[in-house]
C-alpha positions in Angstrom: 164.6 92.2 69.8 162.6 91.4 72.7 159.1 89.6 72.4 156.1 90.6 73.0 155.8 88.2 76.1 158.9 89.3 77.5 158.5 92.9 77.4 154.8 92.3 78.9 156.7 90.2 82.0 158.5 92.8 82.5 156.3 95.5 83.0 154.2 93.3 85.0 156.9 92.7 87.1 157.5 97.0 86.9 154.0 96.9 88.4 154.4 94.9 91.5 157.6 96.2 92.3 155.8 100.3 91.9 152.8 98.6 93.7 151.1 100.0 90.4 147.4 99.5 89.7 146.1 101.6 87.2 142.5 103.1 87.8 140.5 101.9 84.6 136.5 102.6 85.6 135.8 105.7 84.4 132.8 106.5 87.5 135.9 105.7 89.6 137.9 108.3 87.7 135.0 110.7 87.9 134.7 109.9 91.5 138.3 110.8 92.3 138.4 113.8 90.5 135.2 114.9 92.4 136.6 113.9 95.8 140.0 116.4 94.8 137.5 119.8 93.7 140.6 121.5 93.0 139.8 125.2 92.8 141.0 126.9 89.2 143.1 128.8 90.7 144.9 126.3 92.4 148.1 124.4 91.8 147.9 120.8 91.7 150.3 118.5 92.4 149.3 114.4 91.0 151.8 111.9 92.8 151.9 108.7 90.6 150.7 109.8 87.3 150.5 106.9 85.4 149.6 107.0 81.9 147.5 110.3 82.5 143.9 108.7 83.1 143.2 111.5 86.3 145.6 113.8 84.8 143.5 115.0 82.0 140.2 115.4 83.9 142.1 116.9 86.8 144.1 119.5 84.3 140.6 120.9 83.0 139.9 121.9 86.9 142.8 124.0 87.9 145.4 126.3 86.7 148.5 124.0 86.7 148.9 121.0 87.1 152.6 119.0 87.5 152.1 115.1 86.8 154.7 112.9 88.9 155.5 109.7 87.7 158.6 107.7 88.7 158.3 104.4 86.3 160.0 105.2 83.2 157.7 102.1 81.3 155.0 104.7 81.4 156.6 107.9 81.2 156.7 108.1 77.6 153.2 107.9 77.2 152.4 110.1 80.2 154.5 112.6 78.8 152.3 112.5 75.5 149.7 112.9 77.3 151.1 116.1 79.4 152.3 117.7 75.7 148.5 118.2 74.7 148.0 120.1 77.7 149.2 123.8 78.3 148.9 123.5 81.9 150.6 120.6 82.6 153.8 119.5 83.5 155.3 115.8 83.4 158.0 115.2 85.5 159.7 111.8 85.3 161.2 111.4 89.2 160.1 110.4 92.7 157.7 112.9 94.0 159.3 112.1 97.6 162.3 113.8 96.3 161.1 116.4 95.4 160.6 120.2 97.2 157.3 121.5 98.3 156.4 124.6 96.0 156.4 128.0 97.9 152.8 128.8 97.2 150.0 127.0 98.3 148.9 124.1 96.3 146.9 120.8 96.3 148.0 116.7 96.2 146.0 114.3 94.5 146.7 110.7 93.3 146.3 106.8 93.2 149.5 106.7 94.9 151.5 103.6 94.9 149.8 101.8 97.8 153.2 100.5 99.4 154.3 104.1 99.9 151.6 105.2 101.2 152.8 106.4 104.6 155.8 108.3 103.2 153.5 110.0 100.6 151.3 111.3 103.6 154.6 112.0 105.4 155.5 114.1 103.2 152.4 115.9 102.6 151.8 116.5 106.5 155.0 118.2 106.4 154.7 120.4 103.4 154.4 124.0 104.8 152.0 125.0 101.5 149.9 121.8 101.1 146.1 123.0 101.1 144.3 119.6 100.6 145.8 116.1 99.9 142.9 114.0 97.9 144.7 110.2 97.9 143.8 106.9 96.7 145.0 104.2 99.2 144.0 101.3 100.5 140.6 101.0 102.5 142.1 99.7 105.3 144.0 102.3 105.4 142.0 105.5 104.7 139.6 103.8 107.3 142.0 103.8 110.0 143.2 107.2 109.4 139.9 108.6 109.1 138.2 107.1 112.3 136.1 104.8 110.5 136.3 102.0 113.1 135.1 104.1 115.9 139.1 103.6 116.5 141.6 106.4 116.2 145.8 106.2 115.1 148.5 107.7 116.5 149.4 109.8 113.5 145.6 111.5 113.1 145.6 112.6 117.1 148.6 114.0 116.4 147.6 116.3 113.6 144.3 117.1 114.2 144.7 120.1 115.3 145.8 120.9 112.1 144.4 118.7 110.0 141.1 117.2 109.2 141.1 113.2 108.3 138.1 112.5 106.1 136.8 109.3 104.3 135.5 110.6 101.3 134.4 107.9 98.6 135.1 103.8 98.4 136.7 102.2 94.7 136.3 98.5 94.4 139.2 96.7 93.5 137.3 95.9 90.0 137.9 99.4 89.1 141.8 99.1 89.0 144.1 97.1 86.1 145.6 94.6 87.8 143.3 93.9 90.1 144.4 94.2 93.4 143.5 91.9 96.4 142.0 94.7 98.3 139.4 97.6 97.3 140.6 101.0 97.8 139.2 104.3 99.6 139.6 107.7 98.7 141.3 109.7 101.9 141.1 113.1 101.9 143.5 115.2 104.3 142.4 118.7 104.3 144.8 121.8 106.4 142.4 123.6 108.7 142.2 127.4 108.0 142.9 128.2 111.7 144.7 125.2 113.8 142.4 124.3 116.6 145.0 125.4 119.0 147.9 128.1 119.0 150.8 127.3 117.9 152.8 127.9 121.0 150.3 125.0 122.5 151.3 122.3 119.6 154.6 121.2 121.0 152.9 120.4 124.8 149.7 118.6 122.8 152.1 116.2 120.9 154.2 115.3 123.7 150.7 114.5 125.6 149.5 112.4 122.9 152.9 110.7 122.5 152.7 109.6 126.0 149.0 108.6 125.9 149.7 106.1 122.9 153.2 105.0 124.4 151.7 104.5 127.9 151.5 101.1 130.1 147.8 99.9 131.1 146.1 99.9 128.1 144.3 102.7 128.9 144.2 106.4 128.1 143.8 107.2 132.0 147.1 105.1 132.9 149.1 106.3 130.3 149.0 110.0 131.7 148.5 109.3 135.5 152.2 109.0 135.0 152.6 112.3 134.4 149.6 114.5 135.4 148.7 114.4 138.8 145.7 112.2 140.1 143.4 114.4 141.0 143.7 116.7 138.0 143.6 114.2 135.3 140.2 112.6 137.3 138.6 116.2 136.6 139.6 116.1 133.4 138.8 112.6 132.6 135.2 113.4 134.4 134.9 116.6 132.7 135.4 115.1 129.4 133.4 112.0 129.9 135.8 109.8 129.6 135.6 106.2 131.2 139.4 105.8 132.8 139.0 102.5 131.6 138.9 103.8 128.1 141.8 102.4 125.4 143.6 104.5 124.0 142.3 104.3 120.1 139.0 104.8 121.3 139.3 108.9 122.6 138.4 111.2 120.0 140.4 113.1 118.2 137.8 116.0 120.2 138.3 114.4 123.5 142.1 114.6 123.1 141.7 118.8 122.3 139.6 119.1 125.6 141.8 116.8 128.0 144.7 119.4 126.5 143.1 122.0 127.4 141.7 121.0 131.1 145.0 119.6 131.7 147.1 122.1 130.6 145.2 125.2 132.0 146.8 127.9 133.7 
């Protein structure tokens, strides 16, 4: 029979391989739950369940809920936890495994903070996803959200489509373990209308693409490679735009406009 010191290393060492760190502040809880405002009509969709402390708040808030929770050293109590509720579901396997439901539906979790990107990966590219409300790290909802005054790759990309938002900050006290870092709540929301057709989406990708993967260091160098001088000058004028600008620092606004000026017909 294992001891009780053995059974405890080896759920520890469950955690850091999951990058598990359970919420335990109930204001943090409360502030999570807030930051989703699932709809009660909605279906929601809570990636890395745990042992149910946002599932229950969450359930009361929407009209079904399916808890994800890969770690089989907290399913059992997870799925207690999902039993006393009529409109929840516990399912014990990776939620990047699984298929997007056909309807439309919410994501919302203190996701396990070493798969963070593939968890927004994944969400990005569900056809139905409404909202995604997730608990990463700060650093990371930060970046993502434009925080720094600096922009990513990934967020020019989508913006058309999606809005990047830092909603809410969680210090690392308010998780069990404690982690090194403190956490932010990043909410990624799908625009009812994308800010440009859809025809258009393929042609503003490939732009930004080249404007992050460019030589110079600049936004202005990257595309004088392929838009010609005199109309990307315009543009960069029109759009008030320093050609000496880097790259991370247009906005995700200034990247619709260039689009548009350089792409006009």
């Amino acid at each position: 029979m294992a001891s009780r010191h053995t059974r405890a290393t080896e759920r520890d060492r469950s955690r850091r391989v999951l990058s598990q760190n359970f919420l335990a502040d109930p204001a943090a809880i409360a502030r999570l739950v807030d930051a989703a405002r699932p709809g009660p009509d909605r279906l929601l969709l809570e990636v890395g369940a745990g042992r149910g402390q946002l599932t229950r708040p969450l359930a009361a808030l929407c009209r079904h809920l399916t808890a994800y929770e890969v770690d089989p050293a907290t399913g059992a109590e997870l799925a207690r936890v999902c039993a006393a509720l009529p409109n929840v579901t516990h399912r014990q396997v990776d939620f990047l495994t699984v298929t997007p439901p056909p309807e439309e539906f919410d994501v919302v979790g203190n996701i396990p903070w070493s798969l963070t990107s593939a968890v927004v990966r994944w969400c990005l590219a569900a056809p139905g996803l409404r909202v995604a409300t997730l608990l990463t790290q700060l650093e990371y909802a930060r970046r993502r959200s434009g925080d720094y005054g600096r922009w990513t790759r990934l967020t020019v990309l989508t913006w058309p489509e999606f809005g990047w938002r830092l909603a809410g900050r969680v210090p690392r006290t308010a998780f069990r373990p404690v982690p090194r870092v403190d956490a932010g709540i990043l909410r990624v929301q799908r625009r009812p209308e994308p800010l440009l057709a859809a025809s258009a989406l393929p042609a503003y990708r490939r732009m930004v693409e080249i404007g992050f993967d460019g030589v110079g260091g600049s936004l202005a160098a990257s595309l004088a490679r392929h838009y010609p001088r005199a109309r990307l000058s315009a543009a960069l004028r029109a759009t008030r735009l320093d050609p000496a600008t880097p790259v991370g620092h247009v906005w995700p606004e200034q990247w619709l406009v260039l689009f548009r000026l350089l792409h006009a017909r």
